[in-house]
N, C-alpha and C positions, 0 to 999 in steps of 0.2 A: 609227910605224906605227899605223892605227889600224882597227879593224871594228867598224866603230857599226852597229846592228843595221836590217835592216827591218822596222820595227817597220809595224801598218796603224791604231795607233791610236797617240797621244802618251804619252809617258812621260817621266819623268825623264832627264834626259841621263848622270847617273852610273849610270843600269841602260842606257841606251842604248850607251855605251863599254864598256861593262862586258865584257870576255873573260877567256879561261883561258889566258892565251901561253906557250910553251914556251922562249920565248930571255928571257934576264934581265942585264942590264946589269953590267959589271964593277962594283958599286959599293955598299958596306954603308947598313944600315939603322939608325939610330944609336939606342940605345937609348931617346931622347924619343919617337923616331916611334912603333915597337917599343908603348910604352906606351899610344901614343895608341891604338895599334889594338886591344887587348886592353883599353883602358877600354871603349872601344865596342861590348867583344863583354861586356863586366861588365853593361852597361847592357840589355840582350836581356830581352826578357819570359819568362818561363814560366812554366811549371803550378806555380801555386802559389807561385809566386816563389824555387820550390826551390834557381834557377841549375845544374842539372847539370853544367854542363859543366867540365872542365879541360883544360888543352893541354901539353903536355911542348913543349919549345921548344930548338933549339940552333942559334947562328950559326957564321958563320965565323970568328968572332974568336977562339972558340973550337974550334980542328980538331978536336981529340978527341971532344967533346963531338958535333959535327957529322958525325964517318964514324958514331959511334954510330948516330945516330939515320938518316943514307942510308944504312945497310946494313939497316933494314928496309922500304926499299923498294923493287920489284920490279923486275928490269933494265929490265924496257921503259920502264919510267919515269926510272931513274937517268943516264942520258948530258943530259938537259935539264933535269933538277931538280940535278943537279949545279953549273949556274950559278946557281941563287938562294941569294943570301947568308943566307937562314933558312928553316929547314926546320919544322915542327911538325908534332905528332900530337894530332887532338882526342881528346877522354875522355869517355865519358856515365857520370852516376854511375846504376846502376838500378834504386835501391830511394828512395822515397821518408825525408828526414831525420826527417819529424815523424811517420812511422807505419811507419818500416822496409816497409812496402807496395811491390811495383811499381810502377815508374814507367814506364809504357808509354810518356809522352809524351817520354823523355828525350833520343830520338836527332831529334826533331822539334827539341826545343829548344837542343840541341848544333847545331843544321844554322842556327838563327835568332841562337846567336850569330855563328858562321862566319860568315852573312850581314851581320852587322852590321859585323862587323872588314872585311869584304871593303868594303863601300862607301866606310867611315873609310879605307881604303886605298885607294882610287878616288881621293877627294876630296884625298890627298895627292902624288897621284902616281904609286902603290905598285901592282903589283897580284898578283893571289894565284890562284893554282889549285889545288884540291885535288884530293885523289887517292883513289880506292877503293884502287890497287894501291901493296900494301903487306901486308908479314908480318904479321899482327894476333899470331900465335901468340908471334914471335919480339921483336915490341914489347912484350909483358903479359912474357916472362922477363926482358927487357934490363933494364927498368925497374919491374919487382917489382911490376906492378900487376893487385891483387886480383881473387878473381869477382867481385866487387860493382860493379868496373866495367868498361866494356867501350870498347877502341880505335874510334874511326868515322872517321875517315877521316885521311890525309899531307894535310898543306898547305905548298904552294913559295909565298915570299913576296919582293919585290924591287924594281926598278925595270926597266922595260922597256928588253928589248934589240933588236939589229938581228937580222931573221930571217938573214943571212948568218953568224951564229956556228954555224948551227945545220948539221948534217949534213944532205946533200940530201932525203933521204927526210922527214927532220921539218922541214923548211924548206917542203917541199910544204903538209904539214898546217899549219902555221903562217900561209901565206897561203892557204890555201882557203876560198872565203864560208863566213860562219854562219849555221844556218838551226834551224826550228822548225818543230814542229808546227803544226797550226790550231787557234786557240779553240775550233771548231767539235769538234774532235774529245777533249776532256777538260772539255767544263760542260756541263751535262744538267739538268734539269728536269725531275720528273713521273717518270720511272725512267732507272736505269743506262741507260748508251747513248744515252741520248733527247737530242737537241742542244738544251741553251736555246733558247727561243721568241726572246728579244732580242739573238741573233747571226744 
């Protein structure tokens, strides 16, 4: 299945393919791929080249490990992320390493690895959707993690499945077009609100 975007101007074809599908293939993710993707999110630029980010990660190879980490996320989520063979939680660390200072940029740059692991998973096959919904409370007790850092978001990773796995109601959502906003309506020019002159 595929929903390549309408796009009104060119782009890459791996952000053109690029979706968040809710059916995920009966089939593991072997830990070389696994690697490839989380080199790809190592490699992400940020503020300062601090790397904030961390991922807590658990597959089906390992069960235990695995209801761990699905039971903090939200039922509405759980019946379709329950098919992808790896689940993760991103991390922002949010004090700066070299000045203990905030790091206001770090959930920006937790979002720019994500982005990165997400293409590297594009270009393999794999694809990934993350999730707001999810216990942040119940993830920082599960897995002992400090104020210092903060949960940002569940990520379902895998290979695509057929939308017929899925329950009618999310089988809808699965094939329904995707759509967007206008460039017209978030690049401005000259003040807030104002549309670019060159759209």
């Amino acid at each position: 299945m595929k929903k390549p975007t309408d796009n009104q101007y060119p782009i890459h074809d791996l952000l053109k393919q690029r979706w968040s599908p809710l059916a995920f293939a009966d089939k593991m993710v072997s830990s070389e791929v696994l690697l490839s993707l989380l080199e790809a999110a190592r490699w992400s630029p940020s503020c300062f080249n601090e790397q904030p980010w961390s991922f807590i990660v658990a597959t089906k190879e390992n069960p235990t490990e695995y209801e761990r980490l699905f039971s903090c996320l939200v039922e509405g989520n759980q019946p379709w992320a329950s098919l992808a063979p790896v689940l993760m939680i991103s991390v922002a660390k949010l004090s700066f390493d070299r000045n203990n200072q905030p790091n206001r940029h770090a959930f920006h740059d937790v979002g720019l690895a994500v982005a990165s692991l997400t293409f590297q998973a594009m270009e393999m096959d794999l694809r990934v959707h993350q999730m707001g919904g999810f216990d942040v409370d119940k993830a920082r007790q599960l897995y002992k993690i400090s104020e210092q850092y903060e949960p940002v978001a569940a990520i379902a990773i895998g290979y695509l499945g057929e939308p017929e796995i899925l329950p009618e109601s999310l089988r809808e959502r699965e094939l329904s077009p995707r759509s967007r906003k206008p460039i017209s309506s978030f690049v401005f020019t000259g003040e807030w609100g104002q549309t670019a002159s060159f759209i």
